[in-house]
ZAMARGU-4260 file (C-alpha; in steps of 0.2 Angstrom, whole numbers, plus 5000, padded with zeros to 4 digits):
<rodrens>
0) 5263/4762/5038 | 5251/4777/5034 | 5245/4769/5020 | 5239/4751/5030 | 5232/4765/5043
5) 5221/4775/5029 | 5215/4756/5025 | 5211/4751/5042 | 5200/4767/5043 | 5191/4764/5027
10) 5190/4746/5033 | 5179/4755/5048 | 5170/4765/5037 | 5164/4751/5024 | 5160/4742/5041
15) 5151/4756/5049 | 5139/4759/5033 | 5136/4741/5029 | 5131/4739/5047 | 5115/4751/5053
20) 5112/4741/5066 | 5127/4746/5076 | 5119/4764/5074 | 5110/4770/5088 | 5090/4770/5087
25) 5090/4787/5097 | 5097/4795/5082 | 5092/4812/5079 | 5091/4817/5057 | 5104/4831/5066
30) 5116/4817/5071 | 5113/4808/5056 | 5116/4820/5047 | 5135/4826/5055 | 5137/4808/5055
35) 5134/4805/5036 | 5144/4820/5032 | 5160/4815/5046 | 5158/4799/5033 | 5159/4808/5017
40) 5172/4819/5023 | 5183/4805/5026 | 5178/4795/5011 | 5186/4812/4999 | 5198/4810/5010
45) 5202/4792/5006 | 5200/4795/4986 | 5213/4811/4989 | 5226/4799/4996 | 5222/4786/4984
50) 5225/4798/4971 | 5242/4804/4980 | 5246/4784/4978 | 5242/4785/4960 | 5254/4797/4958
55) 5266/4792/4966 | 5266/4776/4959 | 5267/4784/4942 | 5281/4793/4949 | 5290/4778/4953
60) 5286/4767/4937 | 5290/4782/4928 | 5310/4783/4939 | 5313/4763/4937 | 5307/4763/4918
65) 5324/4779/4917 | 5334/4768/4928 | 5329/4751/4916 | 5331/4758/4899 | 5349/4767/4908
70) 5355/4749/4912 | 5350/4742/4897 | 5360/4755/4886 | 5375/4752/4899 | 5374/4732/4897
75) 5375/4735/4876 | 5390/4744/4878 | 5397/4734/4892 | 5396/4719/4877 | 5403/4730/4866
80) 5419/4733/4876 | 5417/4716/4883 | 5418/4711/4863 | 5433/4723/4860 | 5443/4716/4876
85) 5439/4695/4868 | 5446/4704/4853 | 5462/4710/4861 | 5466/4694/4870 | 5464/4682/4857
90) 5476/4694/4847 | 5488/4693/4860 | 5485/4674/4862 | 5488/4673/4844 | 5506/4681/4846
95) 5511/4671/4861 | 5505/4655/4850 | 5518/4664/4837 | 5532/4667/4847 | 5531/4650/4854
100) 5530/4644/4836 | 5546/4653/4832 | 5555/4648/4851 | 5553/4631/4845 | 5561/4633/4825
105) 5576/4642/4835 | 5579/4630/4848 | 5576/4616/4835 | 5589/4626/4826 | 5602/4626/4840
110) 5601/4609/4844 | 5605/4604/4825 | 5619/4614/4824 | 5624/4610/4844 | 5624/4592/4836
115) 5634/4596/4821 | 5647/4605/4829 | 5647/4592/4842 | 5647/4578/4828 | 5664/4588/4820
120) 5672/4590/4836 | 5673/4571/4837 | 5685/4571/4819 | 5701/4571/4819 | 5710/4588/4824
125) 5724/4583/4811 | 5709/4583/4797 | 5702/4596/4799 | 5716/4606/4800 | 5723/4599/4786
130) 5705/4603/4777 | 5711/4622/4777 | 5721/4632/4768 | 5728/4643/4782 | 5729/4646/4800
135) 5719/4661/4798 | 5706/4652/4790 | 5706/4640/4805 | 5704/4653/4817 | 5689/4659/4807
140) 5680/4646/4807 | 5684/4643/4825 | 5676/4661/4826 | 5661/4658/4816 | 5657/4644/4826
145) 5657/4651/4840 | 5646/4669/4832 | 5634/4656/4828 | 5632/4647/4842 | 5629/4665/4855
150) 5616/4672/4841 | 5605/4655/4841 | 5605/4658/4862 | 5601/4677/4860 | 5586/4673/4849
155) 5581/4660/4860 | 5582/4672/4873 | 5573/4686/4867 | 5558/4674/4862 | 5557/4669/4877
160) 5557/4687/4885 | 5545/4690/4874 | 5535/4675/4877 | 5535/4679/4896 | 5528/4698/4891
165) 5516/4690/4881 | 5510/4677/4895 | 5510/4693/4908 | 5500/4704/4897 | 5488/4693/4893
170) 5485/4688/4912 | 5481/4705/4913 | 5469/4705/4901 | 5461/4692/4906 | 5458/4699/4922
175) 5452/4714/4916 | 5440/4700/4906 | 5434/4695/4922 | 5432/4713/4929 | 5420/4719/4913
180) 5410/4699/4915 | 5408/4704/4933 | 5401/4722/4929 | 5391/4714/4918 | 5382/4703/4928
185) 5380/4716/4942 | 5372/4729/4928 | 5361/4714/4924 | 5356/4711/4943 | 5350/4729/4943
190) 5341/4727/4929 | 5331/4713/4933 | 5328/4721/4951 | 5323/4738/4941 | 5312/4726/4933
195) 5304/4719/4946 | 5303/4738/4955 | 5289/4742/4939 | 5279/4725/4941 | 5278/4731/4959
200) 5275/4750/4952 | 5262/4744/4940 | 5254/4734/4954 | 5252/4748/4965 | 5244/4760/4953
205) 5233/4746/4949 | 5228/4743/4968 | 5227/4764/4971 | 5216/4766/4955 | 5204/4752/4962
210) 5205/4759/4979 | 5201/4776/4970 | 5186/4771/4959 | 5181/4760/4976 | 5180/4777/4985
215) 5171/4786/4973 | 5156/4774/4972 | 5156/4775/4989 | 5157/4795/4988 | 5143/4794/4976
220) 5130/4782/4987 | 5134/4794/5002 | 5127/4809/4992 | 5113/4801/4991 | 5113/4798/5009
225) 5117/4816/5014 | 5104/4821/5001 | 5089/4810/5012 | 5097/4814/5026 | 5097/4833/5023
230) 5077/4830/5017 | 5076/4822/5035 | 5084/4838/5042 | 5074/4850/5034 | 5056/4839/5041
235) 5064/4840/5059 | 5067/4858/5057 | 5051/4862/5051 | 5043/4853/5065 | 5034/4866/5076
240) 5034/4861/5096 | 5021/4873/5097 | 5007/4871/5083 | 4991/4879/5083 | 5001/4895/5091
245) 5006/4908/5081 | 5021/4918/5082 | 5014/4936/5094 | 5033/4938/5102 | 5035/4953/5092
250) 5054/4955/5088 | 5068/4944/5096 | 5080/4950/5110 | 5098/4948/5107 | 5103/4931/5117
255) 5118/4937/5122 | 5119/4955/5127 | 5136/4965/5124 | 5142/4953/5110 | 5140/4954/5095
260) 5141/4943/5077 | 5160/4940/5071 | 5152/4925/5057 | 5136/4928/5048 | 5121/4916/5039
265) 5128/4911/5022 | 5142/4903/5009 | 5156/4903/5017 | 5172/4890/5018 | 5170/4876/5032
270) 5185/4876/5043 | 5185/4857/5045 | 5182/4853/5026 | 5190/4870/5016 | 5174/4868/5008
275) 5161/4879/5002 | 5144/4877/5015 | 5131/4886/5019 | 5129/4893/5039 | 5114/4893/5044
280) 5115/4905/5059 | 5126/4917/5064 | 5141/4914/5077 | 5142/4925/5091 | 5160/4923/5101
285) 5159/4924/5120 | 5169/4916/5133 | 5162/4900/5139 | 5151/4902/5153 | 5144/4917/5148
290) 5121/4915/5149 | 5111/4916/5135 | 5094/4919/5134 | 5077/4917/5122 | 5076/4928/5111
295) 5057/4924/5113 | 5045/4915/5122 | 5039/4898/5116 | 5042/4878/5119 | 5060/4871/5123
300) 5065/4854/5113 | 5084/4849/5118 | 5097/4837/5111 | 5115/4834/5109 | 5119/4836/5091
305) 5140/4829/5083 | 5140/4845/5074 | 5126/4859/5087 | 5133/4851/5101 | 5122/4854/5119
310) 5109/4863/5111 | 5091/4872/5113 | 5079/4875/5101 | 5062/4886/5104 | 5049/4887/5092
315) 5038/4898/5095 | 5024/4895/5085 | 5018/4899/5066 | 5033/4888/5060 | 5045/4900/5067
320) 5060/4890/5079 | 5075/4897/5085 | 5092/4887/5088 | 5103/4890/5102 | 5120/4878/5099
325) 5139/4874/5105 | 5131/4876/5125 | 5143/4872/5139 | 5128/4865/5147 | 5108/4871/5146
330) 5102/4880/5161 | 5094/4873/5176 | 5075/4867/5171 | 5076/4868/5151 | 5069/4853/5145
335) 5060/4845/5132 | 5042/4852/5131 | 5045/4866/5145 | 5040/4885/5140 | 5051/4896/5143
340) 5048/4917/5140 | 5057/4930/5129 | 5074/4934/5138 | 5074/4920/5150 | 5090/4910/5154
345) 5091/4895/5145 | 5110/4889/5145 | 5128/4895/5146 | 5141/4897/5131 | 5152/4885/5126
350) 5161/4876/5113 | 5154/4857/5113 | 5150/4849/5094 | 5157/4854/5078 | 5166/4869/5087
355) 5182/4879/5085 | 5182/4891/5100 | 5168/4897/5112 | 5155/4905/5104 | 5133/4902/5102
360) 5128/4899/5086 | 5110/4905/5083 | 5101/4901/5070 | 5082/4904/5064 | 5072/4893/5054
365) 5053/4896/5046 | 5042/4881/5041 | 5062/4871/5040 | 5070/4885/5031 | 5084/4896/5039
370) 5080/4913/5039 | 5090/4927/5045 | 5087/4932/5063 | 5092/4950/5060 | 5074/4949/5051
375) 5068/4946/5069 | 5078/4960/5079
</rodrens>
């Protein structure tokens, strides 16, 4: 969901800069300025996630390819035991085969002597007897019969015991067959879905390294932008309202009496961006409401600025302009093109714009550059 929401706002953005004339004609180079730098901001902002999304698809092909390979090893043993288990059944199949082999001789054994026995029983009594020596022999042979006969049916019995062990054991490994085929196969659902998980990882890294290098172009072309824009800047700050008049104020009145700087002009970390920027003023915290006045005399030019907010600037001739910014509202009768006098009321602190709390940023500028207004005090 974040990701389809980061796309939608680039989505704006390439729609926004491939479409000036949605832009408003009134523009000020101020605004267009803040404008190009909002879309700059979000552009680093866009190859930061798209990196993020590099990462972590690198993370993730790098987690499935573990998983994979794990699977695959599993699988070559699997076939290894699956083998062994094969081995063990067709073994056990081979002494059931065996055993039935030898149930049959014995039982074909039996009945052959079942037969003979059955075949003597049918002579006469009187010949048999008289066949033998002594009673005792008789009874002997009675005797062997008999022996004979009871361990034909113990051998029959015990092979077939054994061939009812034999049929039970090998149900049970042929079950447990079924159990190693069954893990099998699930080992080698997970690996094609392993499988798939790294085409979808590789096509992710693909699309975020697109999206990245997209970015970057687009980071590159808004340079240059910010760079013309910032030319544009410095030709509207350099533009005196006041020509052929030069700068007699003498030195500047503090705008806002009984406060004093808390941020001065210079490098410093942006607290929107965590970048290095240079401030072109000082900040001077106040509550909101609080008036603030010219610090000299000259001609008033007004607009609303994305980043100054309400603002005022004075210039008051010889190239010399001061910058009041971040109003709560300009005082009653500051215009563009009024004169106003050193130390007069020109509007009320505040914190519209580019603004972290109520404070005036004041800033001075000769011929377009920003000078330090303590120069002027």
């Amino acid at each position: 969901m974040k990701r389809w929401k980061r796309r939608l706002e680039a989505l704006a953005l390439i729609l926004v800069l491939l479409s000036p004339g949605l832009r408003a004609a009134a523009e000020t180079p101020a605004e267009e300025l803040e404008r190009l730098r909002k879309e700059q901001q979000q552009i680093e902002e866009n190859i930061e996630n798209a990196a993020d999304d590099i990462e972590q698809a690198g993370q993730q092909k790098e987690l499935y390819t573990q998983k994979k390979n794990n699977i695959g090893a599993q699988i070559e043993a699997m076939k290894l035991q699956i083998d062994a288990q094969q081995a063990q059944i067709d073994e056990t199949q081979a002494q059931i085969a065996q055993t039935v082999t030898q149930l049959d001789a014995s039982r074909q054994l039996f009945e052959d002597r079942m037969v003979s026995i059955y075949e003597m029983s049918r002579q006469s009594n009187l010949s048999v007897l008289l066949g033998l020596d002594s009673f005792s022999e008789m009874l002997r042979f009675s005797e062997n019969l008999q022996s004979i006969a009871q361990n034909d049916n113990e051998i029959i019995e015990t092979l077939q015991a054994q061939e009812q062990m034999l049929e039970q054991q090998a149900a049970q490994e042929q079950q447990q067959m079924n159990q190693l085929n069954a893990s099998q196969e699930e080992l080698k659902r997970l690996e094609a879905e392993y499988a798939q998980a790294l085409q979808q990882a590789d096509a992710q890294m693909s699309q975020a390294q697109a999206e990245k290098e997209s970015y970057e172009k687009a980071s590159a072309e808004k340079e240059k932008e910010i760079e013309e824009a910032e030319r544009r800047y410095a030709e509207w700050a350099a533009q005196d309202d006041n020509p052929g008049v030069d700068f007699t104020g003498g030195t500047f009145v503090w705008p806002l009496p009984g406060y004093t700087t808390n941020s001065p002009m210079g490098w410093r970390t942006d607290p929107f961006t965590g970048k290095q920027s240079f401030h072109r003023g000082t900040d001077i915290a106040a509550p909101k409401g609080t008036r603030i006045y010219a610090a000299a005399g000259g001609v008033v030019s007004t607009h609303a600025d994305a980043s100054y907010g309400t603002c005022v600037k004075i210039s008051h001739g010889g190239g010399l302009v001061t910058i009041y910014a971040h109003m709560s509202a300009r005082a009653d009768g500051i215009g563009d093109g009024v004169t106003v006098e050193q130390g007069q009321l020109i509007g009320y602190v505040g914190s519209t714009g580019r603004s972290s709390g109520n404070h005036l940023h004041f800033e001075a500028n000769l011929n377009g550059t920003p000078v330090s207004v303590f120069d002027y005090l």
